[in-house]
C-alpha positions as CSV (number, residue, x, y, z in Angstrom):
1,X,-5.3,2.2,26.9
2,X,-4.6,3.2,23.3
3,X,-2.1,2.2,21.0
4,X,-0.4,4.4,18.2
5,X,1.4,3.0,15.4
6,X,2.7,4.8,12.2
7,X,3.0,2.6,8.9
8,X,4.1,3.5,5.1
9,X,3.2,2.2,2.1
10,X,2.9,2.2,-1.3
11,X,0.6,2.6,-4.4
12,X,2.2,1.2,-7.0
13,X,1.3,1.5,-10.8
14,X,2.4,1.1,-14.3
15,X,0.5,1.8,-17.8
16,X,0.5,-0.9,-20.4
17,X,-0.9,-0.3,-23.5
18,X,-2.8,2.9,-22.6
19,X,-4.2,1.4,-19.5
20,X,-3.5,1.8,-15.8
21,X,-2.7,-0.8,-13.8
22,X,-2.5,-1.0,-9.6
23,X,-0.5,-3.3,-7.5
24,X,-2.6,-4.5,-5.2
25,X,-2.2,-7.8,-2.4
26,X,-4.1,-10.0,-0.2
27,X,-3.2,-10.4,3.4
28,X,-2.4,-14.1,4.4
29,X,-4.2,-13.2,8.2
30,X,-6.8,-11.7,7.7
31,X,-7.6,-12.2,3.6
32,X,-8.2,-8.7,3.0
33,X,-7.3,-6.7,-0.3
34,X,-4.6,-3.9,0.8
35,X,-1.9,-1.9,-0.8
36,X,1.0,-3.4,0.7
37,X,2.3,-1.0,3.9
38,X,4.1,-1.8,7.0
39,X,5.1,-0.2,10.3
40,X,7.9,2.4,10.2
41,X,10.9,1.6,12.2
42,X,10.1,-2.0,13.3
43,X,12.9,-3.1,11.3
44,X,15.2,-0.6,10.9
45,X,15.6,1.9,13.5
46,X,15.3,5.6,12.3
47,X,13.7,4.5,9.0
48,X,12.3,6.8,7.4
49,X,8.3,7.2,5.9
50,X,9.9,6.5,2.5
51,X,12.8,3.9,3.3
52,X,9.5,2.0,5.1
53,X,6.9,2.5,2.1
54,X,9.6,0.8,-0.6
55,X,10.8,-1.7,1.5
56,X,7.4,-2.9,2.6
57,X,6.4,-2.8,-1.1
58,X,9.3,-5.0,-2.1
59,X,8.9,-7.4,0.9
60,X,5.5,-7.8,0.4
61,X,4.9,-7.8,-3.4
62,X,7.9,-8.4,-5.2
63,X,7.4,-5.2,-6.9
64,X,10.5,-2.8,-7.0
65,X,8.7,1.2,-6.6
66,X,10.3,4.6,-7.4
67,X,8.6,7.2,-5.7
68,X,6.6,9.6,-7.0
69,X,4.9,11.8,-4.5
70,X,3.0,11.4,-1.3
71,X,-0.6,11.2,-0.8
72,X,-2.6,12.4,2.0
73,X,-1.7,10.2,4.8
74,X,-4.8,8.3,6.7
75,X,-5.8,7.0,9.9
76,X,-8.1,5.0,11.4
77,X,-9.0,2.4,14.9
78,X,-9.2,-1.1,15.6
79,X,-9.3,-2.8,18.6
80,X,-6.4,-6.1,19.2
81,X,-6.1,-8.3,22.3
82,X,-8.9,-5.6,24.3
83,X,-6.4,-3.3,22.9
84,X,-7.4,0.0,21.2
85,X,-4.6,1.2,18.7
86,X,-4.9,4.1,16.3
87,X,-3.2,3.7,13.2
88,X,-1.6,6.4,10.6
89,X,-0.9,5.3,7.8
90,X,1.2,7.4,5.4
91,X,0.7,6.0,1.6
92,X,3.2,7.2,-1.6
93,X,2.2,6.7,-5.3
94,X,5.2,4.8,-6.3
95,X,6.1,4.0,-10.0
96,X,6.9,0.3,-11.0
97,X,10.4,0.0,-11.7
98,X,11.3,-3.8,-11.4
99,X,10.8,-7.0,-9.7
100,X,8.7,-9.9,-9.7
101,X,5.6,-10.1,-8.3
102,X,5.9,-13.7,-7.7
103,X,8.7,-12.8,-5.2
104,X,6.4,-11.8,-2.7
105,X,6.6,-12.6,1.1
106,X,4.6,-15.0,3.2
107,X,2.2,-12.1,4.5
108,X,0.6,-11.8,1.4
109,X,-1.4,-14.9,-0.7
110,X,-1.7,-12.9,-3.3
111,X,-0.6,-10.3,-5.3
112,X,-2.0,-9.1,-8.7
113,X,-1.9,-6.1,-10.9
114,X,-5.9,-4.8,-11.4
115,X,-6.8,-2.3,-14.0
116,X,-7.6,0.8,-11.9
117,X,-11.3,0.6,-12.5
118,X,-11.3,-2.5,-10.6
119,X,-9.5,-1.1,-7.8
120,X,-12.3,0.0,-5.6
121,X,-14.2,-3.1,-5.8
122,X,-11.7,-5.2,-5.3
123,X,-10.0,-3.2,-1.5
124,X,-11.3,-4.9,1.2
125,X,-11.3,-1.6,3.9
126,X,-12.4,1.5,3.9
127,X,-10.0,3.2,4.9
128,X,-8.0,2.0,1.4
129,X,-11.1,3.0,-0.7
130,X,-10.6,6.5,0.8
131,X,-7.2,6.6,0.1
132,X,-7.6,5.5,-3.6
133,X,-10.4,8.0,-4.4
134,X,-7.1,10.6,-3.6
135,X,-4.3,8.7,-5.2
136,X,-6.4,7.6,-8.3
137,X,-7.6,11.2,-9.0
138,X,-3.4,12.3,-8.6
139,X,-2.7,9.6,-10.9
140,X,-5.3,10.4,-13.8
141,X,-3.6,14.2,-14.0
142,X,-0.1,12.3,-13.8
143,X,-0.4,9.8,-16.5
144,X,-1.6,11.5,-18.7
């Protein structure tokens, strides 16, 4: 039997002193390096892609995010419990706009801003190196 489950999330960023800088968090389970995300509507029923990517961010970073565009959504399959689920996960760059990134929830162990040339090496997944290539090719023609 397989599983689908849609999440939202966000890529958050600021720019300090010429530089670009990415939010980025590490799972308490599983000690990977993600962009914070969650799954839409397990909270709030109805809630939208968006209403899910900037709460997630906040819950799970500390970090407030304004919006800024969508990127390419992704998807991808693990297996849970003999359990096959397919995940789509649909990703926003997001502007910092507040917050504390000390703030963050008990799903994360930690959270740090990276310069964006230390992005890649630092995600733990695939699937979130794909989806940076994308948003850090959007964001070099945005911040510029």
């Amino acid at each position: 039997m397989t599983k689908e489950e849609f999440s939202a999330g966000g890529i958050v960023f600021k720019e300090e002193h010429g530089q670009l800088f990415i939010l980025l968090s590490q799972h308490s389970g599983h000690h990977g390096w993600v962009f914070p995300k969650g799954f839409i509507g397990d909270k709030i029923e109805g809630e939208s892609k968006e209403d899910t990517a900037l709460r997630e961010v906040t819950e799970e970073t500390g970090a407030i995010g304004e919006i800024i565009e969508p990127v390419s959504p992704i998807s991808y399959w693990y297996q849970m419990n003999r359990e096959k689920h397919h995940k789509t996960v649909y990703y926003f760059l997001m502007k910092f706009v507040g917050g504390d990134i000390t703030k963050h929830d008990w799903e994360m162990e930690n959270v740090e801003w990276l310069e964006d040339k230390d992005v890649a090496l630092r995600l733990t997944y695939p699937s979130d190196k794909t989806v940076w290539q994308k948003a850090h090719k959007r964001l070099q023609e945005i911040t510029k």
